[in-house]
C-alpha positions in Angstrom: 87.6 179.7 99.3 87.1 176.4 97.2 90.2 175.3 97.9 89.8 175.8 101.7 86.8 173.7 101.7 88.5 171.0 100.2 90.9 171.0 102.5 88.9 171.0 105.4 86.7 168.4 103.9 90.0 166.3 103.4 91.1 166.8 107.2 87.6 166.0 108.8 86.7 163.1 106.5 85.2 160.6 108.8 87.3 157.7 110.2 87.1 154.4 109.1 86.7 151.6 111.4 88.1 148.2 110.5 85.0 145.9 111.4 86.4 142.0 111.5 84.2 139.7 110.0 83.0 136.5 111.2 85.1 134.5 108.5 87.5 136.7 109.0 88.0 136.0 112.5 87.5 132.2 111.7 90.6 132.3 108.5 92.8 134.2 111.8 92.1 131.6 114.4 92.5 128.2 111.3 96.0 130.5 110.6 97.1 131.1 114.5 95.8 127.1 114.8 98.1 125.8 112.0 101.4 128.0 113.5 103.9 125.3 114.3 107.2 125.1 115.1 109.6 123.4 112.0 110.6 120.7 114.7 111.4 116.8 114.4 108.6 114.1 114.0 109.9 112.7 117.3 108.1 115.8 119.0 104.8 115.1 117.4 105.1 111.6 117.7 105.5 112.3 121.4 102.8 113.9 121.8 100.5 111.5 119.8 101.8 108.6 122.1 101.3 110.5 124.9 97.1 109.7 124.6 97.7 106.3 123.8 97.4 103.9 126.7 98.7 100.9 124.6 102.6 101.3 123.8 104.9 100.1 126.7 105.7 102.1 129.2 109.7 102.1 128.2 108.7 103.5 125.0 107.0 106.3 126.1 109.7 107.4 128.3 112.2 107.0 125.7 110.2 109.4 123.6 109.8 112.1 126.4 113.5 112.1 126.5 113.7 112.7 122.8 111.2 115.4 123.5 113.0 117.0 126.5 116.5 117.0 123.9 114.5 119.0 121.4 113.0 121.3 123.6 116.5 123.2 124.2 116.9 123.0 120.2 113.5 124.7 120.0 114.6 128.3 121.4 117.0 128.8 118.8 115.0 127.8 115.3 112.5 130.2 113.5 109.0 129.7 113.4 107.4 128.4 109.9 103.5 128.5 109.1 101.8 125.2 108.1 99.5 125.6 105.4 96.4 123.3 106.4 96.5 120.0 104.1 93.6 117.0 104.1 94.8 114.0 102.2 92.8 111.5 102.1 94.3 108.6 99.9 98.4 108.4 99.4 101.5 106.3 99.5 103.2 103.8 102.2 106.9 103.3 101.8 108.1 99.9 103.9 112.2 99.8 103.7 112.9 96.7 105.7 116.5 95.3 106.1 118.7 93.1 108.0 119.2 96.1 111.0 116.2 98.5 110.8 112.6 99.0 109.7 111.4 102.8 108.3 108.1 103.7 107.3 107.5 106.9 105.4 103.6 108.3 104.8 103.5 110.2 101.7 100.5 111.9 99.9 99.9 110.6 95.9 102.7 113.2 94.8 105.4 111.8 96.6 105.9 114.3 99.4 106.2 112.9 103.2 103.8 113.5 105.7 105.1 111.3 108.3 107.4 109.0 108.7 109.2 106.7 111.7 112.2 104.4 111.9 112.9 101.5 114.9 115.4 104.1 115.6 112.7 107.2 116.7 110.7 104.9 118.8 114.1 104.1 120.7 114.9 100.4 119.7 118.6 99.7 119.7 120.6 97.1 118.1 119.4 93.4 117.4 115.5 94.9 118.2 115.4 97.6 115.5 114.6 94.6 112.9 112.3 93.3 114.9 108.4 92.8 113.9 107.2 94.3 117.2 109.4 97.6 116.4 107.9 97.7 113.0 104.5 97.4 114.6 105.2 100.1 117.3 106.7 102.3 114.4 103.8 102.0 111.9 101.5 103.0 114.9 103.5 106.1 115.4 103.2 107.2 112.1 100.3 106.4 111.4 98.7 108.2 114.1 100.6 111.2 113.1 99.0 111.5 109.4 95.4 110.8 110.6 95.7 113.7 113.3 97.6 116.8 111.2 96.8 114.9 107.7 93.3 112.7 107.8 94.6 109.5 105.7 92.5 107.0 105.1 93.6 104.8 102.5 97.2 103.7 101.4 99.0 101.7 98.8 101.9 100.3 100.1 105.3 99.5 98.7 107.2 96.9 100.7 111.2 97.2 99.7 114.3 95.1 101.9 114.0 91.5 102.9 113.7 92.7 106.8 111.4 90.4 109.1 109.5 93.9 109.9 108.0 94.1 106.4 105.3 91.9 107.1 104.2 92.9 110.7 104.4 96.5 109.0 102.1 95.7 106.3 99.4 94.1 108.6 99.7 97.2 111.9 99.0 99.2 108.8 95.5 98.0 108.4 95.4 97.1 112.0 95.6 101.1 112.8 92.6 102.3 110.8 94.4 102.7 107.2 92.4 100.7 104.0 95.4 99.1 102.2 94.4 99.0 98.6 97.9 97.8 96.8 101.0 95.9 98.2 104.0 96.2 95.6 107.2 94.6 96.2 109.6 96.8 95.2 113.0 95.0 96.2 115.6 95.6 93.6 116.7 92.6 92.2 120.3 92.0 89.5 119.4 90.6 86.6 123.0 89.2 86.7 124.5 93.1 86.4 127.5 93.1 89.0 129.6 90.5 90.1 128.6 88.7 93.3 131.5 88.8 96.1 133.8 85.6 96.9 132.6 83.2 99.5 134.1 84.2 103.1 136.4 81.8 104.4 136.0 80.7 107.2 
Protein backbone atom coordinates (compact mmCIF):
# COMPACT_ATOMS: atom_id res chain seq x y z
CA UNK A 1 0.00 0.00 0.00
CA UNK A 2 3.08 2.34 0.70
CA UNK A 3 4.32 1.84 -2.35
CA UNK A 4 1.02 2.70 -4.11
CA UNK A 5 0.89 5.93 -2.36
CA UNK A 6 4.13 6.90 -3.54
CA UNK A 7 3.27 6.32 -6.72
CA UNK A 8 0.31 8.21 -6.90
CA UNK A 9 1.85 10.95 -5.02
CA UNK A 10 4.63 10.88 -7.83
CA UNK A 11 1.91 10.96 -10.76
CA UNK A 12 -0.25 13.85 -9.31
CA UNK A 13 2.63 16.03 -7.99
CA UNK A 14 1.49 19.47 -8.84
CA UNK A 15 2.76 21.15 -12.08
CA UNK A 16 5.25 23.70 -12.14
CA UNK A 17 4.76 26.76 -13.97
CA UNK A 18 7.70 28.59 -15.41
CA UNK A 19 6.91 32.31 -14.22
CA UNK A 20 9.44 34.82 -16.33
CA UNK A 21 10.79 37.39 -14.43
CA UNK A 22 11.08 40.99 -15.08
CA UNK A 23 14.98 40.83 -15.63
CA UNK A 24 14.42 37.95 -17.14
CA UNK A 25 12.35 39.18 -19.77
CA UNK A 26 14.72 42.35 -19.97
CA UNK A 27 18.34 39.85 -20.43
CA UNK A 28 15.77 38.11 -23.52
CA UNK A 29 14.87 41.30 -25.16
CA UNK A 30 19.11 42.97 -24.60
CA UNK A 31 19.86 39.17 -26.21
CA UNK A 32 17.04 39.20 -29.18
CA UNK A 33 18.36 43.19 -29.47
CA UNK A 34 22.03 42.37 -29.93
CA UNK A 35 21.17 39.32 -32.73
CA UNK A 36 22.85 40.46 -35.84
CA UNK A 37 23.71 39.24 -38.90
CA UNK A 38 27.95 38.54 -39.35
CA UNK A 39 27.70 41.00 -42.43
CA UNK A 40 30.17 43.71 -43.89
CA UNK A 41 30.76 47.18 -42.30
CA UNK A 42 29.52 48.56 -45.58
CA UNK A 43 25.88 47.40 -44.36
CA UNK A 44 26.13 49.21 -41.14
CA UNK A 45 27.82 52.03 -42.49
CA UNK A 46 24.80 52.25 -44.73
CA UNK A 47 22.50 52.44 -42.47
CA UNK A 48 24.37 54.96 -40.15
CA UNK A 49 24.66 57.36 -43.28
CA UNK A 50 21.38 56.86 -44.05
CA UNK A 51 20.26 59.52 -40.91
CA UNK A 52 22.83 61.84 -41.80
CA UNK A 53 21.78 64.70 -43.88
CA UNK A 54 25.38 65.96 -44.46
CA UNK A 55 27.35 63.44 -46.91
CA UNK A 56 26.66 64.03 -50.64
CA UNK A 57 24.13 62.72 -52.20
CA UNK A 58 26.56 60.39 -54.67
CA UNK A 59 27.82 58.91 -51.70
CA UNK A 60 24.88 57.74 -50.31
CA UNK A 61 23.69 56.07 -53.29
CA UNK A 62 26.89 54.43 -53.81
CA UNK A 63 26.46 52.93 -50.38
CA UNK A 64 22.87 51.66 -51.02
CA UNK A 65 24.28 49.83 -53.90
CA UNK A 66 26.80 48.21 -51.67
CA UNK A 67 23.89 47.46 -49.51
CA UNK A 68 21.56 46.09 -52.21
CA UNK A 69 24.93 43.57 -53.29
CA UNK A 70 25.02 42.21 -49.80
CA UNK A 71 21.51 41.75 -49.31
CA UNK A 72 21.59 38.60 -51.78
CA UNK A 73 24.92 37.39 -49.85
CA UNK A 74 22.78 37.73 -46.72
CA UNK A 75 20.37 34.61 -47.37
CA UNK A 76 23.03 32.23 -47.58
CA UNK A 77 25.32 33.12 -44.22
CA UNK A 78 24.50 31.93 -40.61
CA UNK A 79 23.43 34.05 -38.00
CA UNK A 80 26.07 34.96 -35.12
CA UNK A 81 25.04 36.55 -31.67
CA UNK A 82 26.86 39.87 -30.63
CA UNK A 83 27.74 39.94 -27.15
CA UNK A 84 26.89 43.66 -25.96
CA UNK A 85 30.31 45.65 -25.59
CA UNK A 86 30.71 49.54 -24.22
CA UNK A 87 34.17 50.88 -24.81
CA UNK A 88 34.71 53.91 -23.87
CA UNK A 89 38.45 54.88 -24.55
CA UNK A 90 40.57 52.87 -27.44
CA UNK A 91 42.82 53.05 -30.45
CA UNK A 92 42.73 54.97 -34.01
CA UNK A 93 44.81 53.51 -36.67
CA UNK A 94 45.37 56.20 -39.75
CA UNK A 95 47.28 54.16 -42.78
CA UNK A 96 47.70 56.94 -45.32
CA UNK A 97 49.57 56.36 -48.69
CA UNK A 98 50.09 57.59 -52.06
CA UNK A 99 46.50 55.68 -53.45
CA UNK A 100 44.23 55.23 -50.37
CA UNK A 101 43.29 56.35 -46.83
CA UNK A 102 41.96 53.39 -44.05
CA UNK A 103 40.88 54.06 -40.74
CA UNK A 104 40.46 51.27 -38.32
CA UNK A 105 38.66 51.84 -34.54
CA UNK A 106 40.00 49.52 -32.14
CA UNK A 107 39.24 49.07 -28.37
CA UNK A 108 42.76 49.38 -25.88
CA UNK A 109 43.40 45.53 -26.71
CA UNK A 110 43.80 45.76 -30.24
CA UNK A 111 40.64 44.34 -31.55
CA UNK A 112 38.56 46.30 -34.39
CA UNK A 113 35.43 47.74 -33.87
CA UNK A 114 35.09 49.64 -36.96
CA UNK A 115 36.87 50.43 -39.57
CA UNK A 116 36.48 52.25 -43.37
CA UNK A 117 38.71 52.76 -46.36
CA UNK A 118 38.21 55.57 -49.48
CA UNK A 119 37.35 52.34 -51.05
CA UNK A 120 33.88 51.50 -48.81
CA UNK A 121 32.65 55.00 -49.10
CA UNK A 122 32.97 54.51 -53.10
CA UNK A 123 35.89 56.79 -54.12
CA UNK A 124 37.78 55.51 -57.11
CA UNK A 125 41.16 56.17 -58.45
CA UNK A 126 43.09 59.59 -58.04
CA UNK A 127 40.08 60.57 -55.15
CA UNK A 128 40.79 57.66 -52.80
CA UNK A 129 43.93 59.83 -51.43
CA UNK A 130 42.11 62.55 -51.16
CA UNK A 131 41.56 64.69 -47.78
CA UNK A 132 37.79 64.92 -48.41
CA UNK A 133 37.63 60.94 -48.78
CA UNK A 134 39.54 60.70 -45.56
CA UNK A 135 37.12 63.03 -43.96
CA UNK A 136 33.96 61.28 -45.35
CA UNK A 137 35.65 57.94 -44.23
CA UNK A 138 36.52 58.88 -40.58
CA UNK A 139 32.86 60.11 -40.36
CA UNK A 140 31.66 56.70 -41.39
CA UNK A 141 33.48 54.98 -38.84
CA UNK A 142 33.31 56.94 -36.44
CA UNK A 143 29.66 57.02 -36.37
CA UNK A 144 29.69 53.28 -36.39
CA UNK A 145 31.65 52.79 -32.93
CA UNK A 146 29.65 55.51 -31.10
CA UNK A 147 26.26 53.82 -32.11
CA UNK A 148 27.05 49.75 -31.47
CA UNK A 149 30.35 50.64 -29.31
CA UNK A 150 29.98 54.26 -27.33
CA UNK A 151 33.74 55.62 -27.92
CA UNK A 152 34.51 58.58 -26.65
CA UNK A 153 38.14 59.10 -26.55
CA UNK A 154 41.01 57.85 -28.95
CA UNK A 155 44.68 57.88 -29.28
CA UNK A 156 45.58 57.94 -32.71
CA UNK A 157 48.46 56.49 -34.61
CA UNK A 158 49.01 58.20 -38.00
CA UNK A 159 51.21 55.71 -40.39
CA UNK A 160 51.93 56.46 -44.60
CA UNK A 161 52.84 59.82 -45.87
CA UNK A 162 49.19 60.12 -47.62
CA UNK A 163 47.71 63.80 -47.88
CA UNK A 164 44.53 62.07 -45.99
CA UNK A 165 46.42 61.71 -42.75
CA UNK A 166 45.93 65.09 -41.68
CA UNK A 167 42.29 65.81 -42.68
CA UNK A 168 41.76 62.23 -40.87
CA UNK A 169 43.29 63.32 -37.71
CA UNK A 170 41.29 66.65 -37.50
CA UNK A 171 37.37 64.85 -38.78
CA UNK A 172 38.35 62.72 -35.82
CA UNK A 173 37.87 65.37 -33.33
CA UNK A 174 35.52 67.14 -35.57
CA UNK A 175 33.01 63.99 -35.10
CA UNK A 176 32.74 63.98 -31.34
CA UNK A 177 35.99 61.74 -30.48
CA UNK A 178 38.57 63.48 -27.56
CA UNK A 179 41.99 62.83 -29.27
CA UNK A 180 44.38 62.41 -26.40
CA UNK A 181 47.77 61.12 -28.33
CA UNK A 182 48.92 61.50 -32.02
CA UNK A 183 51.97 58.91 -32.73
CA UNK A 184 53.66 58.87 -35.95
CA UNK A 185 54.24 55.55 -36.57
CA UNK A 186 55.75 55.64 -40.33
CA UNK A 187 58.45 53.05 -40.53
CA UNK A 188 61.52 54.63 -41.45
CA UNK A 189 65.32 52.57 -42.72
CA UNK A 190 67.87 53.26 -40.67
CA UNK A 191 69.99 52.66 -43.87
CA UNK A 192 68.85 48.62 -43.81
CA UNK A 193 68.08 47.87 -47.62
CA UNK A 194 69.44 49.27 -50.54
CA UNK A 195 67.50 52.10 -52.15
CA UNK A 196 66.52 51.30 -56.03
CA UNK A 197 68.45 52.98 -59.07
CA UNK A 198 67.18 56.34 -60.33
CA UNK A 199 64.55 55.77 -63.34
CA UNK A 200 65.77 56.96 -66.48
CA UNK A 201 64.00 58.84 -68.17
Amino acid sequence: MAEEKKIQEETTAPEIKEEKTPAAAEAVEELDAFEDDDDDVEESATQIMAADEELPEEIKQKLEKNKQARAKKKLIKKKKRKVAKTVKSGKAFITATYNNTILSLTDNNGDVISWASAGLAGFKGAKKATPYAAQIITKIAVQKAKEEYGLEEVKVFVSGVGTGREAAVRALNANGLNVTVIKDVTPIPHNGCRPKKPRRV
